[in-house]
Every structure is written in C-alpha cells, then in structure tokens.
C-alpha positions in Angstrom: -32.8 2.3 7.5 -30.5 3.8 4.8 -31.6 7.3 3.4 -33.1 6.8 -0.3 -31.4 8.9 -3.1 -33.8 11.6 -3.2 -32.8 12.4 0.0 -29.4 13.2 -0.8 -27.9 16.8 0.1 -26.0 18.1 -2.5 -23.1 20.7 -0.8 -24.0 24.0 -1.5 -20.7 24.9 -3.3 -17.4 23.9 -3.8 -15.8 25.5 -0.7 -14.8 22.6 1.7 -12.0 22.8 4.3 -9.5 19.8 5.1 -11.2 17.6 7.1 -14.6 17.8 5.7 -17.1 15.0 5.4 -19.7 14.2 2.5 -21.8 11.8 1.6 -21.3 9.1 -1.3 -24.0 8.7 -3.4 -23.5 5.6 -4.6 -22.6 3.2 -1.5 -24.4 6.1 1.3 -20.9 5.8 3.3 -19.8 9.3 5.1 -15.7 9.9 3.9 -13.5 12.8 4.4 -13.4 14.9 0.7 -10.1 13.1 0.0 -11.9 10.4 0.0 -14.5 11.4 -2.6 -14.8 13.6 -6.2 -17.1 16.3 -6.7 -19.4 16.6 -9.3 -21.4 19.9 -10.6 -23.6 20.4 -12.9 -23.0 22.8 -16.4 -25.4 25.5 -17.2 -26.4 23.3 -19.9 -27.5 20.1 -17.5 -24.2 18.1 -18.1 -22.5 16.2 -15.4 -18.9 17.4 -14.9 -16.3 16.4 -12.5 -14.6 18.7 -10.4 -11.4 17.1 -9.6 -10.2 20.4 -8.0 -13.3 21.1 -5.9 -13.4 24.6 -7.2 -16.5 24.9 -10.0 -19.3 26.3 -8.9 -22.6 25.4 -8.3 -23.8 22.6 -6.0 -22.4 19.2 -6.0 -22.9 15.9 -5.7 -20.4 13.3 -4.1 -18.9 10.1 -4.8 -16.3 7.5 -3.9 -13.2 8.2 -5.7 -13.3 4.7 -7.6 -13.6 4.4 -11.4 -15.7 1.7 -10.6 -17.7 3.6 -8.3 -18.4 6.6 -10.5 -18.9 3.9 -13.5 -22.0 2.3 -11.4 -23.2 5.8 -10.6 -23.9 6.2 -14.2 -25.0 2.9 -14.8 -27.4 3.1 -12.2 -28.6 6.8 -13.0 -27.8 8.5 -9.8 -27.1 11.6 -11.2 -30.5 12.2 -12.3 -31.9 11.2 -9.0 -29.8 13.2 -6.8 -29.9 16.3 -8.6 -33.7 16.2 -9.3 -33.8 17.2 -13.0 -32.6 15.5 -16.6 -29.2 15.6 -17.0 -26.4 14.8 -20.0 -24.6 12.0 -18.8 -21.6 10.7 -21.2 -21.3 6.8 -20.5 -17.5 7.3 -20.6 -18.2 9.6 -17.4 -15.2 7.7 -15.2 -12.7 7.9 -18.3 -13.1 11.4 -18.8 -13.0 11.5 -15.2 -9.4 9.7 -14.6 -8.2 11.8 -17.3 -8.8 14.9 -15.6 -7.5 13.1 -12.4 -4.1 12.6 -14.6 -3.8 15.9 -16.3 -3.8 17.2 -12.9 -1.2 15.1 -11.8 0.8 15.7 -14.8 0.3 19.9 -14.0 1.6 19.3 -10.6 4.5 17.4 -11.9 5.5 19.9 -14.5 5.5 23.2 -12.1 7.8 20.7 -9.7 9.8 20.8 -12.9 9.9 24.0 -13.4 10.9 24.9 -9.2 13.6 22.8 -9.7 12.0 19.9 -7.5 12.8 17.1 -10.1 15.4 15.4 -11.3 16.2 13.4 -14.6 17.5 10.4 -16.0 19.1 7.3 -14.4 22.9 8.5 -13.7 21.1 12.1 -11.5 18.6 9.8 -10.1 21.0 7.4 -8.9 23.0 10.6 -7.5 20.1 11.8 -5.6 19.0 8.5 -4.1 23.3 8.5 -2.7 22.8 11.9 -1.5 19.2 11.4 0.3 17.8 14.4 -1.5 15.2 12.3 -3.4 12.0 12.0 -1.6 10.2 9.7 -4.2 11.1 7.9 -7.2 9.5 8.3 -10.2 9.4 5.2 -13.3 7.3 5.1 -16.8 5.0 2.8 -16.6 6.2 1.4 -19.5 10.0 1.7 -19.2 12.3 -1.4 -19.2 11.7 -3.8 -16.0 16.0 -3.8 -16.1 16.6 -0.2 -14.9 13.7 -0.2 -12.8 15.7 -3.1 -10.9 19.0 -1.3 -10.7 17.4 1.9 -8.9 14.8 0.0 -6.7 18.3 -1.8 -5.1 19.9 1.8 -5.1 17.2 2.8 -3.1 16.9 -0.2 -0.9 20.9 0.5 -0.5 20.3 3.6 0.2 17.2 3.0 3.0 19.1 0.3 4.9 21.3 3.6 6.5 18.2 5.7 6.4 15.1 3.9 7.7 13.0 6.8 6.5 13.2 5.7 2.9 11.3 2.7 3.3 8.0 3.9 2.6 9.0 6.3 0.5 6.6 6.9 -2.7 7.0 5.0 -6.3 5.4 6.5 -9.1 4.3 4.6 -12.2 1.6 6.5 -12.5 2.8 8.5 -16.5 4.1 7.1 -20.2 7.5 8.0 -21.2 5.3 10.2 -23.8 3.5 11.8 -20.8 6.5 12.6 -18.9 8.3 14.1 -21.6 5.5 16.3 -21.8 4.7 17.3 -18.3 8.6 17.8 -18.4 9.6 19.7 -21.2 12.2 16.9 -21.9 12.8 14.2 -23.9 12.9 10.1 -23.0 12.2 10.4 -19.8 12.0 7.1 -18.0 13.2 7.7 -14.4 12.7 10.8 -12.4 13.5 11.8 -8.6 11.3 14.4 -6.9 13.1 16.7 -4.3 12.1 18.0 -0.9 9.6 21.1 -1.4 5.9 21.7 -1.4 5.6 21.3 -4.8 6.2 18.0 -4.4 3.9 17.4 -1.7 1.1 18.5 -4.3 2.5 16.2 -7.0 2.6 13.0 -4.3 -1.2 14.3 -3.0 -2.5 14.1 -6.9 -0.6 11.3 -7.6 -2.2 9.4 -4.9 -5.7 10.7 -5.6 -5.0 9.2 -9.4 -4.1 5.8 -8.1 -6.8 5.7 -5.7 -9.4 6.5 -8.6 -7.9 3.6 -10.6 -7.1 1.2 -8.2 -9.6 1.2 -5.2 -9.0 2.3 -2.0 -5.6 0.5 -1.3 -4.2 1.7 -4.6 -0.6 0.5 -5.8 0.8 2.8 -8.2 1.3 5.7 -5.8 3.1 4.4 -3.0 4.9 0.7 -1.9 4.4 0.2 1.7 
C-alpha cells in the first residue's frame, strides 16, 4: 500500500551528497536528487524552488518535470506535505524553469569568461577540425541552414574520432539569451571546450531539458 501524503518526510535541510535518494511527492517514486527539485518554504509561507539545493529550511521533493511540479500544484501537495497554508503561485513550474535557465545561462557565462567557449561559425568550425570542442552549442531559433553545415562538420569530424558521436547539442538559449550570458553580440553558434566549467554548464543544461522535456529530454544531448 502506497504511503498517503501526510506521511511524507520532508529532508531536514538542503545538504544532500551525490548519490542521494528522496522521495517524489507527487508519483511516491524513490530517485536519486538529480532526479528531483527541491522545494522550501519562505519565512512568509510561500513555496520556492531551490534549483541549487542550497536554501534552507526543510524541503519537499519532486520529479524534475514541468508537468510534474504543474500537477503538484494543481493537486495541492504542497499544503499537504508541509502541514500548514501555504502561498502557491499557479505559474509555480514557469517560475520554476526559469530559475532552471538562468542557472544554465550563469554557468554558461563563467565558461565564457575561463575561456571555455568559443564563438561564431568560422571558430566553431575550427574547433570541431581541431577536436577541442566537446559540445556544440545552436540558438534555438538560429537559421536551420548553418545548423546543417556544422552538424556535417561534426559528423566529419566524429567519423575519425568515435568519441564525438554522443557528444552534447545544445538548443537550450535565444540568440538574445546567448548574447547575454556571453557578453557578445549575435550569437548563434557556440563550442564549449574541455574544462570543468563546462562540465557544470552540460550538468545544468541537462537538468533544464529534463525539466522541460520529461525524463528522456532532447534539447541537451543527441544520442
């Protein structure tokens, strides 16, 4: 028999070490965090997400699915798990996927700033020839015609270097957003570079596209 709602644990703070396993609310499925956002309450009652897992207080856990965290509200979970009345915005999983982006878009622009990107088509094409791009980067809403022209650079490129295969694509950002997060202008194609700060950029980008597109995702990554 499946635990009832007010038998949910809420963690006890927002400490949680790789590896560790929570409860969703919503579907009452066990998942690693990774799996999962965190949300706290304010001192005021409101329902806030903690896409970083660092606010405080205790927190309640669910699937990280827009949909998910949509039917959470719809269905007044909140309230039940955490006991008391709470402020619940009915735009919860947009405000949610916006914090998801904006953190995608910080990690992108310290990359930037460590040197671990790359702009425009003709340096992008460069790094794909020289195997120092580790994932390719396209706006979302950039012209389908140079998207082409680098995807068969790349698939050039992978035919020597079987590695490349799998390798990420991001479509994750505007042009607008990318100029942004970049501190340049018209950016339509980027390369990220080998380094950790790109392994943070392709870990939030990920989390982003799993929160908008279920668990398989397809913004993030081509298999």
């Amino acid at each position: 028999m499946l635990a009832t709602l007010e038998t949910t644990d809420l963690d006890r703070g927002p400490r949680a070490k790789p590896g560790t396993t929570r409860m969703c609310a919503v579907s009452r499925q066990v998942k690693g965090i990774d799996e999962l956002i965190r949300f706290v309450l304010s001192p005021s009652g409101e329902v806030t997400p903690d896409v970083r897992r660092k606010l405080p207080g205790r927190g309640l856990w669910v699937s990280l699915s827009k949909a998910t965290v949509a039917d959470a509200v719809k269905r007044g979970i909140f309230a039940k798990a955490f006991k008391r009345a709470v402020t619940l915005p009915p735009d919860l999983a947009v405000q949610t996927e916006a914090l998801l982006l904006q953190s995608a878009l910080d990690a992108l622009a310290i990359a930037g700033k460590a040197g671990a990107v790359v702009c425009g088509f003709t340096k992008v094409e460069a790094a794909i020839a020289a195997g120092e791009a580790m994932a390719l980067i396209h706006a979302r809403d950039g012209a389908p015609d140079g998207i082409r022209k680098l995807e068969a650079k790349w698939t050039a490129a992978a035919a020597n270097r079987p590695e490349m295969e799998n390798s990420p694509r991001i479509q994750a950002f505007s042009a607008d957003e990318l100029d942004l997060a970049l501190g340049r202008s018209n950016v339509v194609h980027a390369a990220l570079l080998s380094g950790p700060a790109t392994r943070t950029v392709l870990s939030r980008c990920k989390t982003l596209d799993r929160f908008r597109n279920g668990e398989m995702g397809n913004t993030a990554e081509r298999n």
